[in-house]
OpenMM code with the backbone's topology and positions (N, CA, C; nanometers):
from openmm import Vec3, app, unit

residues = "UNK UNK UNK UNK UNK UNK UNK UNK UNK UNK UNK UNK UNK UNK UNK UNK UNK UNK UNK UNK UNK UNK UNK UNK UNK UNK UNK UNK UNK UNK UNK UNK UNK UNK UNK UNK UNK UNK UNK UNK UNK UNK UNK UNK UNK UNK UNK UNK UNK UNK UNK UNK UNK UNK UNK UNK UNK UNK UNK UNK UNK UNK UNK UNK UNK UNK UNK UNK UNK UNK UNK UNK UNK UNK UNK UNK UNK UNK UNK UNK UNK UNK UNK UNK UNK UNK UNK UNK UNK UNK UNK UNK UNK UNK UNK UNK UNK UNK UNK UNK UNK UNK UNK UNK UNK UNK UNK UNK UNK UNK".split()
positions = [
    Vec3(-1.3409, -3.4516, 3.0617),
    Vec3(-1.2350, -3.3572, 3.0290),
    Vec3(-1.1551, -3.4126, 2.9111),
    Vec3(-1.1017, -3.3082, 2.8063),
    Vec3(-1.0765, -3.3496, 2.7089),
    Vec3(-0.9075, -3.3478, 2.7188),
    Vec3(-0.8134, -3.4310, 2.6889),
    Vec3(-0.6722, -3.3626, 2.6880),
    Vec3(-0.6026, -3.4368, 2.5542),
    Vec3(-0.4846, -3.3229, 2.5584),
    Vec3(-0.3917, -3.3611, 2.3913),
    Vec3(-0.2266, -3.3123, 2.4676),
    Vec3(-0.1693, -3.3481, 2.4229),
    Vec3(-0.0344, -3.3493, 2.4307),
    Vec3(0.0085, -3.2979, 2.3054),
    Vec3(0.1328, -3.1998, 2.2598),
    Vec3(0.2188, -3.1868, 2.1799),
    Vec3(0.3232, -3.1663, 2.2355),
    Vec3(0.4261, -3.2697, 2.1184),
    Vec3(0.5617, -3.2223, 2.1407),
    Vec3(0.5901, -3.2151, 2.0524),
    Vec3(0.7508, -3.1478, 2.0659),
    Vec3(0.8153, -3.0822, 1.9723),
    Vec3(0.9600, -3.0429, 2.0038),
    Vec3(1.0277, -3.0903, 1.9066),
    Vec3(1.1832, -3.0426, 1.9030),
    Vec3(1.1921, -2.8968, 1.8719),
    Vec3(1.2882, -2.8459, 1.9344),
    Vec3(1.3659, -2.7043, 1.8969),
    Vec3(1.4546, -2.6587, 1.8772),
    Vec3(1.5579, -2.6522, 1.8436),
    Vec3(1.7272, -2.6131, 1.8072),
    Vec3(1.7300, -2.4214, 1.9000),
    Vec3(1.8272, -2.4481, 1.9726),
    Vec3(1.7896, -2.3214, 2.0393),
    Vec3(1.8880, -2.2945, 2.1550),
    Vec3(1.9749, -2.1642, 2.1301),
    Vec3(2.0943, -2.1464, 2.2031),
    Vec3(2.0450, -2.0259, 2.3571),
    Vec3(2.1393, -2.0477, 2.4206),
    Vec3(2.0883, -1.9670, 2.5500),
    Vec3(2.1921, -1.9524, 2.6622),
    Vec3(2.1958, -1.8342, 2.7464),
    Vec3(2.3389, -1.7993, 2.8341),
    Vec3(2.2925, -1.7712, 2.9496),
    Vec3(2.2996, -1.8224, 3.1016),
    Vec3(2.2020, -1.8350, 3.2042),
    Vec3(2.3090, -1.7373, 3.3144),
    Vec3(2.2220, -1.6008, 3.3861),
    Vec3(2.2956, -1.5357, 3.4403),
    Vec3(2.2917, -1.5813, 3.6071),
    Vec3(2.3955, -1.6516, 3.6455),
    Vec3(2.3599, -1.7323, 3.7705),
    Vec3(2.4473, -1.6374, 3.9030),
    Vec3(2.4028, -1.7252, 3.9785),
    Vec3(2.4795, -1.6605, 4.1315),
    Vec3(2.6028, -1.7294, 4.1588),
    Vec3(2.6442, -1.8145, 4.0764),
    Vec3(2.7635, -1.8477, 4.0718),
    Vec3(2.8159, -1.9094, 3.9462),
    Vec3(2.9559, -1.9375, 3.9479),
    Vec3(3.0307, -2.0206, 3.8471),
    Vec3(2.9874, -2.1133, 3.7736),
    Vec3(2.9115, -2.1246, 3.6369),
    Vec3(2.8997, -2.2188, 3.5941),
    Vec3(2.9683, -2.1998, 3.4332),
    Vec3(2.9557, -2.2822, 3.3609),
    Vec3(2.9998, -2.3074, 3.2081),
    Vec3(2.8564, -2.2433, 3.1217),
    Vec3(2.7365, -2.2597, 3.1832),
    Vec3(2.5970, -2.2528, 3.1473),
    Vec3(2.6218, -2.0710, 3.1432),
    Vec3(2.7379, -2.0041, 3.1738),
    Vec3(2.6939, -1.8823, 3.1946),
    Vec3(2.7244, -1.8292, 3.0234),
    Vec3(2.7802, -1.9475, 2.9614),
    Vec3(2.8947, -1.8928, 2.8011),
    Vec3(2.7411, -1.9341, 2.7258),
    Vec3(2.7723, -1.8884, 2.6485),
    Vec3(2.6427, -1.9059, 2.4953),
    Vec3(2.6506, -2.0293, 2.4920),
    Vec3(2.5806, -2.1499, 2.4969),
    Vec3(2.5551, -2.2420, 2.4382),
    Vec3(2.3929, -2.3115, 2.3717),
    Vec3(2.4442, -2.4067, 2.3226),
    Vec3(2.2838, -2.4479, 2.2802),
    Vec3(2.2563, -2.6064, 2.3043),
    Vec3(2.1376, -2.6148, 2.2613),
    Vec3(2.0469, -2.7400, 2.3061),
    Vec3(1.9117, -2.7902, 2.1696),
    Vec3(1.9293, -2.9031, 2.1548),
    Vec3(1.7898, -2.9528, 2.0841),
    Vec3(1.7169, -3.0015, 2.2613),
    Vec3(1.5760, -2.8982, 2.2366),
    Vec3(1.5333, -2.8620, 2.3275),
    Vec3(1.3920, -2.9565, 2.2716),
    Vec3(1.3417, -3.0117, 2.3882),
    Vec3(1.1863, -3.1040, 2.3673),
    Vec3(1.0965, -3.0383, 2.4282),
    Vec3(0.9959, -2.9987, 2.4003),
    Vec3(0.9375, -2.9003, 2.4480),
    Vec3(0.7865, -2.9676, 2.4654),
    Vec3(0.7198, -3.0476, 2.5413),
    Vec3(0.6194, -3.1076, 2.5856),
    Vec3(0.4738, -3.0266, 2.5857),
    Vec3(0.3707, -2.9889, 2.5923),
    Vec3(0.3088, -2.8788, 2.5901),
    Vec3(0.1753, -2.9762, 2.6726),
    Vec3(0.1031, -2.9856, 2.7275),
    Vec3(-0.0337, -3.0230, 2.8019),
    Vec3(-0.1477, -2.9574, 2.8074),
    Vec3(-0.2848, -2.9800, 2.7417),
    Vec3(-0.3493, -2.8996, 2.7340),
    Vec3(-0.5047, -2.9585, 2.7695),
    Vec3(-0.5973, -2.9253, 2.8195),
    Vec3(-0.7493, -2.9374, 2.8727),
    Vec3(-0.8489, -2.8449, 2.8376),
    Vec3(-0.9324, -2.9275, 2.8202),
    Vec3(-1.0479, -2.8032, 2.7776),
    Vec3(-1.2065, -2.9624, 2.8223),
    Vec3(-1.3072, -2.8823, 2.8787),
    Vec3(-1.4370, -2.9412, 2.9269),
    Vec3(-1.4768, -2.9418, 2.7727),
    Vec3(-1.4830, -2.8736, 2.6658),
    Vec3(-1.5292, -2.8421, 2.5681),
    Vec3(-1.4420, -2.8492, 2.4405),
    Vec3(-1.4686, -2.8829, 2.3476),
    Vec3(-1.4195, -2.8861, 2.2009),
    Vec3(-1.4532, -2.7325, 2.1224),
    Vec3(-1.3745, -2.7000, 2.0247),
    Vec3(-1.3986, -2.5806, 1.9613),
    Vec3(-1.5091, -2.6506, 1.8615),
    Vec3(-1.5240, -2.5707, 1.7679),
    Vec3(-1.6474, -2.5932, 1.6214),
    Vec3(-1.5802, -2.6640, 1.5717),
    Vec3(-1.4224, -2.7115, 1.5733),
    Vec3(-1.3555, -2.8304, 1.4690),
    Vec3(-1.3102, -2.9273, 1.5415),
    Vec3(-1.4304, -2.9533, 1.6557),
    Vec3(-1.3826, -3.0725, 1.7304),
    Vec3(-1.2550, -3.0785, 1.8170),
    Vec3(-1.1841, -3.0121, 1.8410),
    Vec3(-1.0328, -3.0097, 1.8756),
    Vec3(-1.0535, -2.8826, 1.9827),
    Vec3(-0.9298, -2.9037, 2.1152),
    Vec3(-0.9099, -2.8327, 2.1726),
    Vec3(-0.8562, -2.6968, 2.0953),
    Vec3(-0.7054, -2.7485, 2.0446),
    Vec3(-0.6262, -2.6801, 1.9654),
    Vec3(-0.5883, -2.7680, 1.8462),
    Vec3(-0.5194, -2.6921, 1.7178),
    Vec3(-0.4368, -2.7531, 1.6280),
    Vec3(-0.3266, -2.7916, 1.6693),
    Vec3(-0.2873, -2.9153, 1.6824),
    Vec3(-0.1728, -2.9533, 1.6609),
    Vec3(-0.0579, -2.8689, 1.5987),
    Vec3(-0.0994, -2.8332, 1.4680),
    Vec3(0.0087, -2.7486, 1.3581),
    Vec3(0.0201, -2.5983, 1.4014),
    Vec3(-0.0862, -2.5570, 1.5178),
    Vec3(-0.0889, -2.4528, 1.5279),
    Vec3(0.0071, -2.4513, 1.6086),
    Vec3(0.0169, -2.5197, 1.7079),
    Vec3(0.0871, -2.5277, 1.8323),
    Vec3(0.2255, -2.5324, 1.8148),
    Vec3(0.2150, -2.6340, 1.7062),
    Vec3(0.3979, -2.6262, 1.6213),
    Vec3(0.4416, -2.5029, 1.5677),
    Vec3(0.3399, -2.4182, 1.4708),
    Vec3(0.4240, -2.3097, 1.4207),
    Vec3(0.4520, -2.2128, 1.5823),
    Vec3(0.3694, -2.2001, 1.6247),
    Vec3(0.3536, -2.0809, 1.7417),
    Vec3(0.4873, -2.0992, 1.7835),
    Vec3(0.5536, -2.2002, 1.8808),
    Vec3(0.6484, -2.2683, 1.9495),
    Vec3(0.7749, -2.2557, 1.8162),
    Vec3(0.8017, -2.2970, 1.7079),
    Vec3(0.8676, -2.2738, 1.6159),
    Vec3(0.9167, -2.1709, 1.5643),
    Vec3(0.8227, -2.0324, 1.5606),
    Vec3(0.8434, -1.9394, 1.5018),
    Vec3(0.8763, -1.8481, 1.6132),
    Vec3(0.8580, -1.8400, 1.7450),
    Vec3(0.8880, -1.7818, 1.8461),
    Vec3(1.0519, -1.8753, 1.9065),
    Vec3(1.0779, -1.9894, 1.8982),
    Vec3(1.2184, -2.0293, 1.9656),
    Vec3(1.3452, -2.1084, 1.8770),
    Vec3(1.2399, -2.1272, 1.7801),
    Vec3(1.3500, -2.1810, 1.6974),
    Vec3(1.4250, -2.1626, 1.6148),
    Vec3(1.6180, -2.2168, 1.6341),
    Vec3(1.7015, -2.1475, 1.5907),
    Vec3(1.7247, -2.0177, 1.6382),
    Vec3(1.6945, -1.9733, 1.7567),
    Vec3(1.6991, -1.8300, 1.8264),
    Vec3(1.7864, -1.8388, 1.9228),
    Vec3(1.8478, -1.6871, 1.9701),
    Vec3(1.9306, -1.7113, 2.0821),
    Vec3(1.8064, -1.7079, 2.2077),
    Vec3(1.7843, -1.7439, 2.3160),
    Vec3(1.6634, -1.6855, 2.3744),
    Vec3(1.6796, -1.5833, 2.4532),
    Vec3(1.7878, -1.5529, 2.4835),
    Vec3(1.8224, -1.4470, 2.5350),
    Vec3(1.7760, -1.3267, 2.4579),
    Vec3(1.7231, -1.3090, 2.3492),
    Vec3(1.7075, -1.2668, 2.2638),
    Vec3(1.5469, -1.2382, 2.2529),
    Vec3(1.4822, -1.3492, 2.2873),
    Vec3(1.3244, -1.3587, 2.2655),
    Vec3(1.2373, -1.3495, 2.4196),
    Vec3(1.3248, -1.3619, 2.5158),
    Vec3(1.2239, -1.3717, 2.6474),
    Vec3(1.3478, -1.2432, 2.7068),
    Vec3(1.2409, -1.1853, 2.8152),
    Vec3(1.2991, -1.0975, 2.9062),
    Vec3(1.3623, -1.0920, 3.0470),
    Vec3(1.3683, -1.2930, 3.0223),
    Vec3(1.3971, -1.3301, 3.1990),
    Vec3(1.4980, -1.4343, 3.1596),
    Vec3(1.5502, -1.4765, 3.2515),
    Vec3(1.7011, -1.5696, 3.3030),
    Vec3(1.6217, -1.6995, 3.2149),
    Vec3(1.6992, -1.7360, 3.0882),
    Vec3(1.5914, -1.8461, 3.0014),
    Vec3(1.6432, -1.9814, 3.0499),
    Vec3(1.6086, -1.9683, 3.1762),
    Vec3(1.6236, -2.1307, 3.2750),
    Vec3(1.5369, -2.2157, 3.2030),
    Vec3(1.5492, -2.3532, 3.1879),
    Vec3(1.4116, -2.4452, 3.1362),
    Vec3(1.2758, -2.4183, 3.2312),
    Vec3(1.2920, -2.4193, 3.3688),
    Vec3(1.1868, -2.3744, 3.4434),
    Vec3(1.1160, -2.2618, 3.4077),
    Vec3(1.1689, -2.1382, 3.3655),
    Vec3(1.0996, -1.9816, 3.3612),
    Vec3(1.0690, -2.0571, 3.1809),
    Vec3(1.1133, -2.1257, 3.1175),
    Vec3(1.0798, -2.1397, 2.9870),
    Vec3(0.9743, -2.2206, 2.9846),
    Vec3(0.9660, -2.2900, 3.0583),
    Vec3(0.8262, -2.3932, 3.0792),
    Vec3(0.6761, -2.3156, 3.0978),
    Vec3(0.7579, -2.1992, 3.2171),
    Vec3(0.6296, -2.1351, 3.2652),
    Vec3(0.5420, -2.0490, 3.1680),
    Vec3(0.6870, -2.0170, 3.0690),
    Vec3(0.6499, -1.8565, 2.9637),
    Vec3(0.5608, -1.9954, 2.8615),
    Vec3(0.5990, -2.1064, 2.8220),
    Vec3(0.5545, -2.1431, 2.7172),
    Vec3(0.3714, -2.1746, 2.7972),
    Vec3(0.3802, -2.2364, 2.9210),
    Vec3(0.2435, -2.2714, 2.9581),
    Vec3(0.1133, -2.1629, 2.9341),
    Vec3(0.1940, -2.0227, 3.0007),
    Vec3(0.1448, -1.8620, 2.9738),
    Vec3(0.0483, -1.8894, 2.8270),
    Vec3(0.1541, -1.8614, 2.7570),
    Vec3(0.1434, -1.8738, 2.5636),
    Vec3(0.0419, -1.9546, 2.5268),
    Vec3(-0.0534, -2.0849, 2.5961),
    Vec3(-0.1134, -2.1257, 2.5514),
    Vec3(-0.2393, -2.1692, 2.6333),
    Vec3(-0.2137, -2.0497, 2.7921),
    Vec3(-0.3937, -2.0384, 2.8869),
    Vec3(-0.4695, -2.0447, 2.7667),
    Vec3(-0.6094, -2.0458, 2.8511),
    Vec3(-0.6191, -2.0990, 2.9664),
    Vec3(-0.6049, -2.2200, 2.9506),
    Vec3(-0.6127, -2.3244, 2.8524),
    Vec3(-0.6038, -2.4546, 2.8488),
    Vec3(-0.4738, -2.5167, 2.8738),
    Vec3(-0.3519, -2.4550, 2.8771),
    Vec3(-0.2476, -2.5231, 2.9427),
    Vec3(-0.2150, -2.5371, 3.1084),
    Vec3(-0.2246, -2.6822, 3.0921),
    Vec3(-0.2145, -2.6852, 3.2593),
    Vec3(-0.0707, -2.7674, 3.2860),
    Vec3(-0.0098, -2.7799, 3.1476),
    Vec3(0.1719, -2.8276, 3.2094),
    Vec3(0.2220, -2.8209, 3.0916),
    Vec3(0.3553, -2.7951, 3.1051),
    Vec3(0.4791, -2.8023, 2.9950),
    Vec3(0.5898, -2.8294, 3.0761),
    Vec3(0.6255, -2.9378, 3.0114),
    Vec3(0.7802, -2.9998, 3.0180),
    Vec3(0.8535, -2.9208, 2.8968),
    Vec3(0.9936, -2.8786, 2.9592),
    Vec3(1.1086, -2.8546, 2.8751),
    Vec3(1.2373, -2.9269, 2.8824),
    Vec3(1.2976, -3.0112, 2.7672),
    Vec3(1.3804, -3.1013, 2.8242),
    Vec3(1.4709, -3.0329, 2.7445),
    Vec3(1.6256, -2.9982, 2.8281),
    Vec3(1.7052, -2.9585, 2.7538),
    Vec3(1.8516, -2.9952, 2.6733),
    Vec3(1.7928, -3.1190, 2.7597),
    Vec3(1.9153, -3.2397, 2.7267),
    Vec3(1.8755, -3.3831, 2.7995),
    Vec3(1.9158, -3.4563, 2.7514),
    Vec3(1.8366, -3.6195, 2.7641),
    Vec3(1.8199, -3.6425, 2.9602),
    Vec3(1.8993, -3.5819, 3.0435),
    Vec3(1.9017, -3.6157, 3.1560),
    Vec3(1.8232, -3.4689, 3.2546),
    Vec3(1.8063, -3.3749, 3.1740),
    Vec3(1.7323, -3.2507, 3.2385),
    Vec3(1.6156, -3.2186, 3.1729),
    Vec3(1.4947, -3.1847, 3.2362),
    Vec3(1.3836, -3.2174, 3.2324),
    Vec3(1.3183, -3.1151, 3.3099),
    Vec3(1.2528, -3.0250, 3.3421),
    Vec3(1.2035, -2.8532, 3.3892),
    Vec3(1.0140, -2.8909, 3.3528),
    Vec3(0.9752, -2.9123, 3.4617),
    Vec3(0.8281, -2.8794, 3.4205),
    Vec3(0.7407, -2.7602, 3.5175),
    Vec3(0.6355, -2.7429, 3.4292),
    Vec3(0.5507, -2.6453, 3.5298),
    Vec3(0.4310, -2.6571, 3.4937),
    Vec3(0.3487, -2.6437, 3.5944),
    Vec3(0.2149, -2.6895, 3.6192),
    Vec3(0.1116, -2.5576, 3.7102),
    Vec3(-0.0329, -2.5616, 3.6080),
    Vec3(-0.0930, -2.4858, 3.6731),
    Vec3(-0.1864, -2.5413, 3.8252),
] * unit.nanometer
topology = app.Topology()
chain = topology.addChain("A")
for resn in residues:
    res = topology.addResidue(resn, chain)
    for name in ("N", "CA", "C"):
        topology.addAtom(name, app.Element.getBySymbol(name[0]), res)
């Protein structure tokens, strides 16, 4: 089995609609690390699961510098953001970490 890792920074603001009182409910933002995990039994024709650079623009041009409230249609928890980014890159993603600050850390796994 073949595996690659990308990561990647993101600049990226977001307002979380909770069941109770928090500060997380006001607009704020985060340089967001965005981990990505990927497998494949097989290599494409250029040797590689995926591009690296591909993986960067995709992730870049979809969250970065964005409100996300803005770009996803669900409560943009790091968890539901982990899951949407794993989605984005089946079948070969089988985990993404989203870190949204040095001590919080959201992963999901197929």
């Amino acid at each position: 089995m073949y595996k690659v890792t990308k990561k990647i920074e993101i600049c990226a603001a977001h307002k979380l609609k909770l069941s109770y009182k928090s500060e997380c409910e006001n607009l704020h933002g985060h340089n967001w690390i965005i981990t990505v995990f990927l497998q494949s039994k097989k290599l494409n024709a250029d040797g590689m699961i995926a591009d690296f650079d591909k993986i960067k623009k995709q992730l870049l041009e979809k969250f970065d510098h964005k409100i996300l409230n803005d770009v996803v249609d669900f409560n943009p928890t790091a968890e539901n953001l982990a899951k949407y980014i794993c989605d984005m890159f089946a079948p070969n993603c089988y985990r993404v970490d989203v870190q949204e600050s040095i001590d919080n850390v959201a992963s999901f796994e197929v």
